[in-house]
KOLPAGU-911711 format. One line per 5 residues: number of its first residue (from 1); for each residue x, y, z of N, C-alpha, C, O. Coordinates in nm, 4 decimals. Last residue first. Layout:
REM residues N
NUM> X,Y,Z,X,Y,Z,X,Y,Z,X,Y,Z ~ ...
This chain:
REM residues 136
136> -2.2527,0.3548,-0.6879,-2.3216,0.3768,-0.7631,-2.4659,0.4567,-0.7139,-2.5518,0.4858,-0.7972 ~ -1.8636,0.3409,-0.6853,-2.0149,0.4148,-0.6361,-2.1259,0.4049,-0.7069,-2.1088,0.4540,-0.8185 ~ -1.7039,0.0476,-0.6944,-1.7638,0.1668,-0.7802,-1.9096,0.2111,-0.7089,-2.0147,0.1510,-0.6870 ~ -1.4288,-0.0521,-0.6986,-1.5326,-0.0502,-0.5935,-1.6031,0.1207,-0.6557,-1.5680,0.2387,-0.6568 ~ -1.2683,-0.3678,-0.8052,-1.2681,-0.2377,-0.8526,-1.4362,-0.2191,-0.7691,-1.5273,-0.3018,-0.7647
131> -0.9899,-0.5575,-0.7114,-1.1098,-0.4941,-0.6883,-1.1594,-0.3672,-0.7435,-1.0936,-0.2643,-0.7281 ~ -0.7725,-0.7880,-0.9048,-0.8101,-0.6500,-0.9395,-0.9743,-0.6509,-0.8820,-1.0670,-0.7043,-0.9429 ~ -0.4923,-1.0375,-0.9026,-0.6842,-0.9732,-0.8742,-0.6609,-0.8631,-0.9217,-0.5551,-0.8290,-0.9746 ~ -0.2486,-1.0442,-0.9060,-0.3478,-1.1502,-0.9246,-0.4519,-1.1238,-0.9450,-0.5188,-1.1971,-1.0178 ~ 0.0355,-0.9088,-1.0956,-0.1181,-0.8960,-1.0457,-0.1941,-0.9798,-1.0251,-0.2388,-1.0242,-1.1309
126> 0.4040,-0.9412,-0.9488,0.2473,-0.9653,-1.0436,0.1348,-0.9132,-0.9727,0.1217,-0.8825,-0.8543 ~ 0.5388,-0.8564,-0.7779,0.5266,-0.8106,-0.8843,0.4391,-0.8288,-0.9819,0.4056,-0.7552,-1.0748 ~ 0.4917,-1.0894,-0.5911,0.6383,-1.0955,-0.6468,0.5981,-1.0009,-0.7448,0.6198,-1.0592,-0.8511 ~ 0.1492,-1.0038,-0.5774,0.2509,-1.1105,-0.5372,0.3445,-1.1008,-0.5796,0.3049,-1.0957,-0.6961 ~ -0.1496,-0.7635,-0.5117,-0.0005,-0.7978,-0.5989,0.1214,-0.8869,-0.5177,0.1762,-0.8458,-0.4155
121> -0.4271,-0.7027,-0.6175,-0.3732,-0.8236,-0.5183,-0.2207,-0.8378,-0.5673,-0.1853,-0.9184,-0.6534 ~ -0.5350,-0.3284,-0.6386,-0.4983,-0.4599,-0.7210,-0.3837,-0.5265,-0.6030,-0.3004,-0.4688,-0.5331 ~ -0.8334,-0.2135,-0.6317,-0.7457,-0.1962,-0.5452,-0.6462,-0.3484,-0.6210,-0.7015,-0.4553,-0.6464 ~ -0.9770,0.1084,-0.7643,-0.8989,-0.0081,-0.8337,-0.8054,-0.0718,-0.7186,-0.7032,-0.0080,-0.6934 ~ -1.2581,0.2696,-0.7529,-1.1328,0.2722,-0.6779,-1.1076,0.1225,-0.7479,-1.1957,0.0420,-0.7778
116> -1.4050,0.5175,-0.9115,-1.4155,0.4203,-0.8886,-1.2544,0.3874,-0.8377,-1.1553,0.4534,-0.8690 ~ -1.4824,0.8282,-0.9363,-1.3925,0.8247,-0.8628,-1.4201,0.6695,-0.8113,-1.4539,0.6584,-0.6934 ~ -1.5285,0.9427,-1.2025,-1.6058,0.8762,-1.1372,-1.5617,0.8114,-1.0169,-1.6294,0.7104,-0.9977 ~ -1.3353,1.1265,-1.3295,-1.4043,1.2037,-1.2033,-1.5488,1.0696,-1.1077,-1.6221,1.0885,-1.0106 ~ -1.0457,0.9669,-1.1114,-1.1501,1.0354,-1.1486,-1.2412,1.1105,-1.2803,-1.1545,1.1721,-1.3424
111> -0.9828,0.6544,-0.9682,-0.9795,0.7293,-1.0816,-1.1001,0.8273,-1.1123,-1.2165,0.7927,-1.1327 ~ -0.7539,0.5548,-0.7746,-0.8708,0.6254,-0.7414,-0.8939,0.6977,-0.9074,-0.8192,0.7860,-0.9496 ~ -0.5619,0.2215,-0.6496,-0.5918,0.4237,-0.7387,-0.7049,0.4107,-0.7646,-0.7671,0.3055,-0.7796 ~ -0.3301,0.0856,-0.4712,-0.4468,0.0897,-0.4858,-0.4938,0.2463,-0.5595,-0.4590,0.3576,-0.5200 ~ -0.2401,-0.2041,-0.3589,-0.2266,-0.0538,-0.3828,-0.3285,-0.0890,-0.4424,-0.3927,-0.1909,-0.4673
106> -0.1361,-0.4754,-0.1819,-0.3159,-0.3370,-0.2191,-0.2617,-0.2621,-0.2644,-0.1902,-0.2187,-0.1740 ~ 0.0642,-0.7355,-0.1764,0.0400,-0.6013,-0.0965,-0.0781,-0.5964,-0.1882,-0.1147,-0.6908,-0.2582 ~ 0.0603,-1.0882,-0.0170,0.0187,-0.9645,-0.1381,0.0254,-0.8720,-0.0648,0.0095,-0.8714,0.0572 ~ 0.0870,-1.2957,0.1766,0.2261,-1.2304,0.0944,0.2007,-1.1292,-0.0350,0.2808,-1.0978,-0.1230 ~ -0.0964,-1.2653,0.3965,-0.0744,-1.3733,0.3109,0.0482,-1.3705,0.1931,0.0787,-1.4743,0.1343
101> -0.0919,-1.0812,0.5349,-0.0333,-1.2003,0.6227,-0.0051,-1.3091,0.4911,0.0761,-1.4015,0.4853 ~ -0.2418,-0.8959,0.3665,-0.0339,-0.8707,0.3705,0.0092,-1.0061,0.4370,0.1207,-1.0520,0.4121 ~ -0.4875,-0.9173,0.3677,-0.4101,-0.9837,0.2778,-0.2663,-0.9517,0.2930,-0.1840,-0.9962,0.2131 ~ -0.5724,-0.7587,0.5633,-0.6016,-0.8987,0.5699,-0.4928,-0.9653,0.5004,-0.4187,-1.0496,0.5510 ~ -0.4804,-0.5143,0.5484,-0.4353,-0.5617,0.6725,-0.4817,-0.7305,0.6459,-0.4236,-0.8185,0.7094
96> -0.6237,-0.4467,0.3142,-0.4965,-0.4637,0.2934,-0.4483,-0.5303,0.4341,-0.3602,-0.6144,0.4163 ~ -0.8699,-0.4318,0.4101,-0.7876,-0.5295,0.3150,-0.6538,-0.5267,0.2684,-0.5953,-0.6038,0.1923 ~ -0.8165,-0.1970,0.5717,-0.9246,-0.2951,0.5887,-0.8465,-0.4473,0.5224,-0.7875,-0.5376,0.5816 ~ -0.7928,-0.0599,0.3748,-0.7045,-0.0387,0.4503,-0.7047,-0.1925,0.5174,-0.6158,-0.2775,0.5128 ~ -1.0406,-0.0207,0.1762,-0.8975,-0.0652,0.1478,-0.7364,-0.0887,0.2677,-0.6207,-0.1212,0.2411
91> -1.1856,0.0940,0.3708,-1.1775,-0.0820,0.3021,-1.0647,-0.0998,0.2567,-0.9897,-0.1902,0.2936 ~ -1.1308,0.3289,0.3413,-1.1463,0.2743,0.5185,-1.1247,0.1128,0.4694,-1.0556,0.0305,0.5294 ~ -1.1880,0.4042,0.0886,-1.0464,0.4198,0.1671,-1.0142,0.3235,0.2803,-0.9109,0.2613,0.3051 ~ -1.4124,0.3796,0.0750,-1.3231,0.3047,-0.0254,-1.2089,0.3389,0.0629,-1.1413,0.2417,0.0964 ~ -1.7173,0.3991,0.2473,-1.5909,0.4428,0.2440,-1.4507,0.3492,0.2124,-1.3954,0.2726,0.2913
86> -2.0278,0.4890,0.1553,-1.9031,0.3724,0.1604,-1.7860,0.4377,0.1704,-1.7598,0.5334,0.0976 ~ -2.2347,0.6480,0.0703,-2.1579,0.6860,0.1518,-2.0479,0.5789,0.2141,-1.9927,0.6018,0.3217 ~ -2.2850,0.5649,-0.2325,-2.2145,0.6565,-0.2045,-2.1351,0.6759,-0.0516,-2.0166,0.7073,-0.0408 ~ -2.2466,0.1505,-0.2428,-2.3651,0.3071,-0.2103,-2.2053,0.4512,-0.2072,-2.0844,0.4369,-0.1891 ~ -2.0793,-0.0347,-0.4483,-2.0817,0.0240,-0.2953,-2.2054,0.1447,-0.3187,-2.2276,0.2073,-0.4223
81> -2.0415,-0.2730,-0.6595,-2.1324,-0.1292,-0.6569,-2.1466,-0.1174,-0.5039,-2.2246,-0.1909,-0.4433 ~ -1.7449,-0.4206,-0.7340,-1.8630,-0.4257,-0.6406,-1.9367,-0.3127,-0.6571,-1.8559,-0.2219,-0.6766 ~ -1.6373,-0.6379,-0.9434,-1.6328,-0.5601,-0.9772,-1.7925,-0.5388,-0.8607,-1.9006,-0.5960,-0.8745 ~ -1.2823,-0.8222,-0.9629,-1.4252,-0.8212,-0.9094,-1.4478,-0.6574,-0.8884,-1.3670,-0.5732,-0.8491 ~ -1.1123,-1.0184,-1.2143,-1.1470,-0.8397,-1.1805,-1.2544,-0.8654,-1.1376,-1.3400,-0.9181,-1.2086
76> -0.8243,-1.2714,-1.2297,-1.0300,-1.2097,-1.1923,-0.9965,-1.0707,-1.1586,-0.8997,-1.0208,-1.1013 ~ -0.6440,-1.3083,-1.5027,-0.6551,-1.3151,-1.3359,-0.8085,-1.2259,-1.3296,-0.8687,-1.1485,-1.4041 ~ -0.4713,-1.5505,-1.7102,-0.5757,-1.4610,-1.6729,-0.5952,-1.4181,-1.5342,-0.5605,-1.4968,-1.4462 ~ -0.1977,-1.6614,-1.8789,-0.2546,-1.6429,-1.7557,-0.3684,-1.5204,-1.8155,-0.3629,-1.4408,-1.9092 ~ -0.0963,-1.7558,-2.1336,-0.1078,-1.8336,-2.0253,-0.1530,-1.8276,-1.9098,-0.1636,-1.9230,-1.8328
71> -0.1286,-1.5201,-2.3091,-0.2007,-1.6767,-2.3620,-0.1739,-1.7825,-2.2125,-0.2429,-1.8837,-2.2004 ~ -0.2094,-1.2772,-2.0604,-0.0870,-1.3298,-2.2238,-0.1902,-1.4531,-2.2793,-0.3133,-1.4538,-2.2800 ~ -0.4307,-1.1739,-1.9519,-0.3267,-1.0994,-1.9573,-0.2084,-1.1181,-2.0671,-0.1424,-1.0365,-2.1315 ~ -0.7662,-1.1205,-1.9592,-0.6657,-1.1891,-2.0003,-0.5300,-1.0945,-2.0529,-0.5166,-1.0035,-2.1347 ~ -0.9592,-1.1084,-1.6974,-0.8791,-1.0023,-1.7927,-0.7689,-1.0763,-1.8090,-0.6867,-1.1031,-1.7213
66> -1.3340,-1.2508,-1.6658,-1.1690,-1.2475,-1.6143,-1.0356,-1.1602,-1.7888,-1.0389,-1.1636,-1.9118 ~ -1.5311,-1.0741,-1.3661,-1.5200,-1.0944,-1.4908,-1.3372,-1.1324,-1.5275,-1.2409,-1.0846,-1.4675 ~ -1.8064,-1.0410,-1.1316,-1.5866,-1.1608,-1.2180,-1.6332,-1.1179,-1.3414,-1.7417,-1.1252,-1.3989 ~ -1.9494,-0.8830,-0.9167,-1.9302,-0.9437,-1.0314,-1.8385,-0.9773,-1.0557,-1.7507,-0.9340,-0.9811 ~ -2.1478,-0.8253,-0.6210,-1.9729,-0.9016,-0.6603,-1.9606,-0.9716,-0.7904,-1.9597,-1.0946,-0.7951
61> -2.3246,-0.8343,-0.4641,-2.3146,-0.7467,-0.5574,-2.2022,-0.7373,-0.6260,-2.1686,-0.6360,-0.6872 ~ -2.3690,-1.0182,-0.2915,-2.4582,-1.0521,-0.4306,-2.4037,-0.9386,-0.5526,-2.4231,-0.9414,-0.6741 ~ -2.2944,-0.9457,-0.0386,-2.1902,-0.9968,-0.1366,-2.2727,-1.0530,-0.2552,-2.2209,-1.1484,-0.3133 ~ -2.4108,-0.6421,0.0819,-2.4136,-0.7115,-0.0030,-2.3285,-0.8048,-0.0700,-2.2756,-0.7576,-0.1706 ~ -2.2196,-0.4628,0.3924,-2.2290,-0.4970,0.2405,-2.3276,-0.6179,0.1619,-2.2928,-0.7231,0.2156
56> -2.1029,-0.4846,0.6115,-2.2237,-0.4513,0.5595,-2.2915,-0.4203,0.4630,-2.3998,-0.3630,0.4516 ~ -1.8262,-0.4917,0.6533,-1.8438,-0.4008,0.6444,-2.0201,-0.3577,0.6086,-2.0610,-0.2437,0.5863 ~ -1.8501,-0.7662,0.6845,-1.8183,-0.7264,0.7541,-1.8123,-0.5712,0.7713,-1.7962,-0.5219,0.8829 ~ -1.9025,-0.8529,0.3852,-2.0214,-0.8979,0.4941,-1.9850,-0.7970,0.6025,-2.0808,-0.7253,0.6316 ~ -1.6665,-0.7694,0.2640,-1.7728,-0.7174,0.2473,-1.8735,-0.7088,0.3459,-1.9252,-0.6058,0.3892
51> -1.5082,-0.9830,0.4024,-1.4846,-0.7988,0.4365,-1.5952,-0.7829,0.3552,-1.6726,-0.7851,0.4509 ~ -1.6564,-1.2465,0.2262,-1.6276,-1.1913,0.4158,-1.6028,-1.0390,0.4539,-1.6781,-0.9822,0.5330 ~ -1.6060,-1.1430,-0.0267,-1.7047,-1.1649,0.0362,-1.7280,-1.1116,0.1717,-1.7790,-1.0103,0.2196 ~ -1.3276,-1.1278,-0.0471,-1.3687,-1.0592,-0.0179,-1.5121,-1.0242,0.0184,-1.5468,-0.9199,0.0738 ~ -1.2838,-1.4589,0.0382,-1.2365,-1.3325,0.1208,-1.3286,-1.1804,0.0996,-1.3862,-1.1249,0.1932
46> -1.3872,-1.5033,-0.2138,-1.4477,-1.5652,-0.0604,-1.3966,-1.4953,0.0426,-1.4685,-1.4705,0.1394 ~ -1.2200,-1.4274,-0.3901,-1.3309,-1.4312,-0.3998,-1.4534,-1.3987,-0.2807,-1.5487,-1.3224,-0.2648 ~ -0.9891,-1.5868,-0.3503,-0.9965,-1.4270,-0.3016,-1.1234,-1.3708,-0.3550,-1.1246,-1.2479,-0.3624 ~ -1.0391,-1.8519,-0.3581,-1.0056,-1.8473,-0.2026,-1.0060,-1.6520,-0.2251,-1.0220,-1.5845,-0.1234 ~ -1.1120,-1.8465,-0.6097,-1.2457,-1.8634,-0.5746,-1.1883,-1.8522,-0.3979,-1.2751,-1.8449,-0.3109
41> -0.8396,-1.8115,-0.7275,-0.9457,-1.6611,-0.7674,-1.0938,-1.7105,-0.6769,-1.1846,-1.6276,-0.6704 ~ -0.6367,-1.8899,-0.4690,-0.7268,-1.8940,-0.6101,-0.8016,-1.7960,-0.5952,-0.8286,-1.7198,-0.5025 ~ -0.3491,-1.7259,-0.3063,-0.4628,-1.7797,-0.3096,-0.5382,-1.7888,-0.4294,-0.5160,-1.6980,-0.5094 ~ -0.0252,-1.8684,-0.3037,-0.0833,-1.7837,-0.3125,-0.2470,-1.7964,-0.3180,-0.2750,-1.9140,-0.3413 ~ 0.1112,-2.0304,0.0203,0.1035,-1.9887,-0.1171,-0.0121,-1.9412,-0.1491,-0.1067,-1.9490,-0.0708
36> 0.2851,-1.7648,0.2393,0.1925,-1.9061,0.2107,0.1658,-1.9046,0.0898,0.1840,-1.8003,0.0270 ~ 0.5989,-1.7098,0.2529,0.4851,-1.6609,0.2202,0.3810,-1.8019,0.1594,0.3976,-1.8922,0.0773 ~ 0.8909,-1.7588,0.4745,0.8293,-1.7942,0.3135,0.7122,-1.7542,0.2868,0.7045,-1.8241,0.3878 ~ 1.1312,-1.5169,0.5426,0.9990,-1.6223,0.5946,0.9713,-1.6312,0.4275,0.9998,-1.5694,0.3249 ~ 1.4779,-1.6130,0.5444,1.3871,-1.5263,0.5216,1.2464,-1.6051,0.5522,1.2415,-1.7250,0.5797
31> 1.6528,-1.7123,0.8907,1.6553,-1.7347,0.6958,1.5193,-1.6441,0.7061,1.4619,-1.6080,0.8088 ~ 1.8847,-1.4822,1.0086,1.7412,-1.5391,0.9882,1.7192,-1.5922,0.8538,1.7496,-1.5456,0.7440 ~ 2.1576,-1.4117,0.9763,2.1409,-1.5290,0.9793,2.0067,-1.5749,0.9912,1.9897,-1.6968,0.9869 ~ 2.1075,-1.1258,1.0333,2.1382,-1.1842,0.9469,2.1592,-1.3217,0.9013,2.1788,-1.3405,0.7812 ~ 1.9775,-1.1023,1.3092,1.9149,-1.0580,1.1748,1.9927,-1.0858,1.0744,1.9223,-1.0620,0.9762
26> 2.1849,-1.2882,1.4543,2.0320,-1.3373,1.4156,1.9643,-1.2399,1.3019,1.9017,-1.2924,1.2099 ~ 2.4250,-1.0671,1.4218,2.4425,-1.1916,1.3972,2.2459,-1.2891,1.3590,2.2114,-1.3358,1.2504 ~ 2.2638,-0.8399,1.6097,2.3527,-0.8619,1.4265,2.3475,-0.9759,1.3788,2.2661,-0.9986,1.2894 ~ 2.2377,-0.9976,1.8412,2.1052,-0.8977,1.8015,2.1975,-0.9268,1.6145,2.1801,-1.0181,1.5338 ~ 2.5120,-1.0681,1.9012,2.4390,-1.1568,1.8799,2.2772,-1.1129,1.8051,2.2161,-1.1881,1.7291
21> 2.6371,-0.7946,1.8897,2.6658,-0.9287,1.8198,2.5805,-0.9834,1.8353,2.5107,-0.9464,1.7409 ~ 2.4664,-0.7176,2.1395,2.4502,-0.6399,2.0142,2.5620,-0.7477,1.9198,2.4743,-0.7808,1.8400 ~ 2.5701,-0.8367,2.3333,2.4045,-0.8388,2.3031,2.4117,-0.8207,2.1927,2.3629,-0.9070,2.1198 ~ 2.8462,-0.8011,2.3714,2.7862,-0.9712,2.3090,2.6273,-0.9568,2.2493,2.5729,-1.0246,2.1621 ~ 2.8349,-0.5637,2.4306,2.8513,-0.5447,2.3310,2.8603,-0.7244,2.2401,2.8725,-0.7576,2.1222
16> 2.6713,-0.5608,2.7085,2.6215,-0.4731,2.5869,2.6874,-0.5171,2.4636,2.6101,-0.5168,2.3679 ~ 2.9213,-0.7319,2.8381,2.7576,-0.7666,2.8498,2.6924,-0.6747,2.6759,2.6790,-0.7269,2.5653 ~ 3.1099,-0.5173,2.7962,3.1551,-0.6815,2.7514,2.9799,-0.7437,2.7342,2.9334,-0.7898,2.6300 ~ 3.0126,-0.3425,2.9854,3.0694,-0.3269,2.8755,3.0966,-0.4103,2.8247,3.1521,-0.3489,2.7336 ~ 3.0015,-0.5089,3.2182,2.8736,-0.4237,3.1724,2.9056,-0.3732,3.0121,2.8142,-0.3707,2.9296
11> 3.2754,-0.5530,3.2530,3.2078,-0.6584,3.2593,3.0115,-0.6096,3.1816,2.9349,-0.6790,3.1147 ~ 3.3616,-0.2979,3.2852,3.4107,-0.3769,3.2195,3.3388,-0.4903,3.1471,3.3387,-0.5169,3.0269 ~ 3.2440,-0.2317,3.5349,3.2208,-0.1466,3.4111,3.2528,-0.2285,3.2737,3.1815,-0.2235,3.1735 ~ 3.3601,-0.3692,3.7350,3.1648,-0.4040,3.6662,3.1410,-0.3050,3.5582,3.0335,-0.2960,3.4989 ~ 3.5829,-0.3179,3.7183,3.5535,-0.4396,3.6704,3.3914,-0.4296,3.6331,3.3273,-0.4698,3.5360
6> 3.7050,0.0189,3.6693,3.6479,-0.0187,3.7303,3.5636,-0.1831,3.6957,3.4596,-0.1608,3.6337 ~ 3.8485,0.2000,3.5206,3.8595,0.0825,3.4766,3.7860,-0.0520,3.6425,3.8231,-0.1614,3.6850 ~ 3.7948,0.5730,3.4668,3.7993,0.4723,3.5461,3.7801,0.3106,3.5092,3.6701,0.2938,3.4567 ~ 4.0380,0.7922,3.3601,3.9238,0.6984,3.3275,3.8892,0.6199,3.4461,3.9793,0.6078,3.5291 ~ 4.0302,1.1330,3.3984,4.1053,0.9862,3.4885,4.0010,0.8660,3.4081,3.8791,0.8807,3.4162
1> 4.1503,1.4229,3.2635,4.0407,1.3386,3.3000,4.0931,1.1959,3.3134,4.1865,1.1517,3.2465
């Protein structure tokens, strides 16, 4: 078998392989993004208000209460009574698409058999919040 060394092959081959250095080179040289800072218990408060409203909800039905974690921090547990046919899943998804722009992930557990849903605001490993969305 004959290779062929044909110049626009060459030159097409030289093209692909600057792309791909340079494609390497920027994902590693991106500095990392910074994450806005984090929000107060009255800016995730007010959020979830809003996805409430938006889902048709009551935001009257939004209790705080706050769970002290050491002697230096506390963080809010809002605590909503959804109707049965609410769908905790569909919200949580819901909120989680809101809050990732901001640098928290949702997880989130389902505890049964009252199957109230715990969705917790988590930053660098901490907990800030805690939704807890209880059928009533």
């Amino acid at each position: 078998m004959k290779i062929s060394w044909n110049p626009r092959h060459i030159r097409l081959g030289l093209l692909i392989g600057a792309s791909l250095a340079l494609g390497a080179a920027h994902i590693v040289a991106r500095p990392p993004t910074v994450p806005p800072e984090p929000m107060n218990p009255s800016q995730i408060r007010q959020t979830l208000i809003t996805e409430l409203r938006a889902e048709g909800l009551d935001s009257t039905d939004v209790r705080t209460r706050w769970v002290e974690v050491d002697s230096t921090f506390r963080r809010p547990e809002f605590r909503v009574a959804v109707p049965d046919s609410f769908s905790s899943t569909k919200f949580h998804i819901q909120w989680d698409q809101t809050v990732k722009p901001l640098g928290y992930e949702s997880p989130a557990r389902v505890h049964f058999p009252d199957e109230v849903m715990h969705i917790h605001m988590v930053r660098v490993g901490t907990i800030h919040a805690t939704i807890r969305l209880i059928p009533s």
